[in-house]
TIRO-662497 format. One line per 8 residues: number of its first residue (from 1); for each residue x, y, z of C-alpha. Coordinates in Angstrom, 3 decimals, m for minus. Example, Ala and Ser with C-alpha at 12.3 -4.5 7.8 and 13.67 -1.06 7.14 Angstrom:
BEGIN
1	12.300:m4.500:7.800  13.670:m1.060:7.140 $
//
This chain:
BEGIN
1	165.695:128.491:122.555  168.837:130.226:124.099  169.724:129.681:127.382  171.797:132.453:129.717  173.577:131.052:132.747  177.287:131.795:133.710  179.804:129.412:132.517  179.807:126.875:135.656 $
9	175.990:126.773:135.167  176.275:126.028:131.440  178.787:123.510:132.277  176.633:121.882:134.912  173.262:121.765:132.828  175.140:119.993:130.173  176.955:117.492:132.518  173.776:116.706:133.866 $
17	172.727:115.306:129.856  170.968:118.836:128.584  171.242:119.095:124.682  171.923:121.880:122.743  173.393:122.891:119.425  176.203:125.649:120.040  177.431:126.418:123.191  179.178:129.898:124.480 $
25	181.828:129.627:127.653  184.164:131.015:128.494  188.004:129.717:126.502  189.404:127.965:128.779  186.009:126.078:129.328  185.237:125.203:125.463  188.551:124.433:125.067  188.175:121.726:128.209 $
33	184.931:120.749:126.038  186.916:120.019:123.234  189.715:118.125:124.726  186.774:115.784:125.827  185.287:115.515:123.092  181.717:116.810:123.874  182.438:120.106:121.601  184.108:119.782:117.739 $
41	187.207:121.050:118.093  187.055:123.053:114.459  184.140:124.328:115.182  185.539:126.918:118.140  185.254:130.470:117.148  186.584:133.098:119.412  184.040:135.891:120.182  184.592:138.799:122.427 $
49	186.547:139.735:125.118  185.127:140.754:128.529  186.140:143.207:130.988  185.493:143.050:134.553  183.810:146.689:135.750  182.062:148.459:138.819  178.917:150.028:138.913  177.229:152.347:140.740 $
57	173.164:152.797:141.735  172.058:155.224:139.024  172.972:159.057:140.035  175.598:157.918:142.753  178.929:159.622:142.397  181.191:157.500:140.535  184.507:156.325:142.951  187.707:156.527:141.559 $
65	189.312:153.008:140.428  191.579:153.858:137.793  194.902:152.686:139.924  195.674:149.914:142.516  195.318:152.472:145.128  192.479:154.333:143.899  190.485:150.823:143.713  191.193:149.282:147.066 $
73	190.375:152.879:149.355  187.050:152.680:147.061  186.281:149.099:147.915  187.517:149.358:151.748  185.368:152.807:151.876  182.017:150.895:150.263  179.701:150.108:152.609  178.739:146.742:150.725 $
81	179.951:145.137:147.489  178.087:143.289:145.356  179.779:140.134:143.738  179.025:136.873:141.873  179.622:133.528:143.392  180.022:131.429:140.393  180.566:133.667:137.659  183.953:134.170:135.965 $
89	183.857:137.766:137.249  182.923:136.663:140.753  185.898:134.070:140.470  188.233:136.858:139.195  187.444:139.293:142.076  187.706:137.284:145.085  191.533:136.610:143.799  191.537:140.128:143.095 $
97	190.481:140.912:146.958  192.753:138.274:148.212  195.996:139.531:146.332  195.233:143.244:147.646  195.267:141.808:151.092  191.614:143.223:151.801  189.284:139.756:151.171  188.617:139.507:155.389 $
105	186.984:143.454:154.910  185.211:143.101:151.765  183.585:139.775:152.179  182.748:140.971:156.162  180.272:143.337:154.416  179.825:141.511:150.709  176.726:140.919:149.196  177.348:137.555:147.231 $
113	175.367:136.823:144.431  174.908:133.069:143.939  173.982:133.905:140.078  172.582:136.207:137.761  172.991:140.369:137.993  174.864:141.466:140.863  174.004:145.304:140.223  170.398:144.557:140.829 $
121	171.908:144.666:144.429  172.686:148.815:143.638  168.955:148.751:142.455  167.783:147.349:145.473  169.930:149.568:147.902  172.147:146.792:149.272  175.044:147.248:148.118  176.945:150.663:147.385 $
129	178.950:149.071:144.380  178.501:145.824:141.829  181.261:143.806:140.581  180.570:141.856:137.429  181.662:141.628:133.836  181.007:145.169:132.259  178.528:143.619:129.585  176.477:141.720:132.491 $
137	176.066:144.992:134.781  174.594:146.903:131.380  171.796:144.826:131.295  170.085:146.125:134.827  167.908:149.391:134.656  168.808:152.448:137.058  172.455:151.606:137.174  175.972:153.328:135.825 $
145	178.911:152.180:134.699  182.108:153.484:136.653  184.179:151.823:134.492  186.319:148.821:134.223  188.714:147.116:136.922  191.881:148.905:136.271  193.096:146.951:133.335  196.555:145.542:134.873 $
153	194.896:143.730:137.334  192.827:141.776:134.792  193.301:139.416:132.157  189.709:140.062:130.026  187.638:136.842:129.844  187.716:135.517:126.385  184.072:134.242:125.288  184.033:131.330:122.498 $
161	181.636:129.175:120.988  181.661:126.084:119.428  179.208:122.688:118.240  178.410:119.994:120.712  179.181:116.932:119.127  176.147:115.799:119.732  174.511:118.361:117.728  172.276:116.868:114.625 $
169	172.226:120.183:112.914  175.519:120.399:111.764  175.072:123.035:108.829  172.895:125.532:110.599  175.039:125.405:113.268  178.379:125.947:111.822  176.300:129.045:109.797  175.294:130.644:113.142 $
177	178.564:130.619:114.470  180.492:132.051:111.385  177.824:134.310:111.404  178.819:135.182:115.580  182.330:135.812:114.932  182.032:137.807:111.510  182.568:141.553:111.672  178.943:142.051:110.837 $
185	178.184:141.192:114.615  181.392:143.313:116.359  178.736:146.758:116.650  176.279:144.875:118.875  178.977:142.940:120.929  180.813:146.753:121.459  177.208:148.368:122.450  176.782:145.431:125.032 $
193	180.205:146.344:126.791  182.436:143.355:124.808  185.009:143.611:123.102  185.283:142.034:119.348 $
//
């Protein structure tokens, strides 16, 4: 049975002895697996990259944040933004906030998700704008994509997967992740906001 948690979350369930099969983290993360042993090495496959993107309450005007400037007078101007506490995007923006200078303002007025969908926050009319990875903000109803972060201020997440060494189902394992990383898969990955 899958299980969807952000990468910290993942990590945690399986320090604390959870077993599964396959696991998907973010690179860095599997790769950290790896070095310790707890994931096969040659079993890593490389997945999708993942964009970090605002969204707006469904029918809102979309903000400009296609430059530096354009980006901060939109967040300073919001009355509340909506970020993730543990989440690689949530990670990503506070250093974002912090290197523009504006953390002190945005975080005065932040809505700070401690996990799951932070533009269920737009939904629920408590924030004005949700910061989260573009595929995670598609998944919540009555929402619209602005777009993505500006892309020079972002390195895109890189989402991998690999075996646990622990797994006893070696063969349909390594099947199900050729079978992730195949072009067969790259359609669905691109209509859930990743990139192959």
């Amino acid at each position: 049975m899958p299980i969807f948690a952000p990468t910290l979350g993942l990590l945690d369930r399986l320090r604390g002895g959870e077993a599964a099969d396959i696991v998907i983290l973010t690179k860095e993360a599997l790769d950290d697996l790896a070095r310790a042993g707890s994931v096969v090495a040659d079993s890593r496959v490389d997945l999708a990259r993942s964009f970090v993107g605002l969204a707006v309450k469904a029918g809102a005007a979309h903000p400009d944040i296609a430059t530096e400037p354009a980006l901060r007078a939109t967040l300073l101007g919001a009355r509340s933004v909506a970020y993730s506490r543990i989440g690689a995007s949530g990670i990503f923006f506070a250093q974002l906030i912090e290197r523009m200078g504006i953390a002190s303002e945005i975080n005065a007025r932040a809505r700070i998700t401690p996990s799951g969908f932070t533009a269920e926050r737009l939904v629920s009319g408590e924030a004005d704008l949700a910061v989260q990875q573009i595929s995670e903000l598609k998944l919540v109803p009555g929402v619209e994509i602005v777009g993505p972060v500006p892309l020079e201020l972002q390195s895109p997440a890189v989402f991998s997967a690999g075996r646990l060494a622990a797994s006893t189902r070696v063969a349909p394992s390594d099947a199900l992740l050729k079978y992730l990383a195949s072009p067969e898969v790259a359609p669905a990955l691109r209509a859930s906001g990743l990139e192959p």
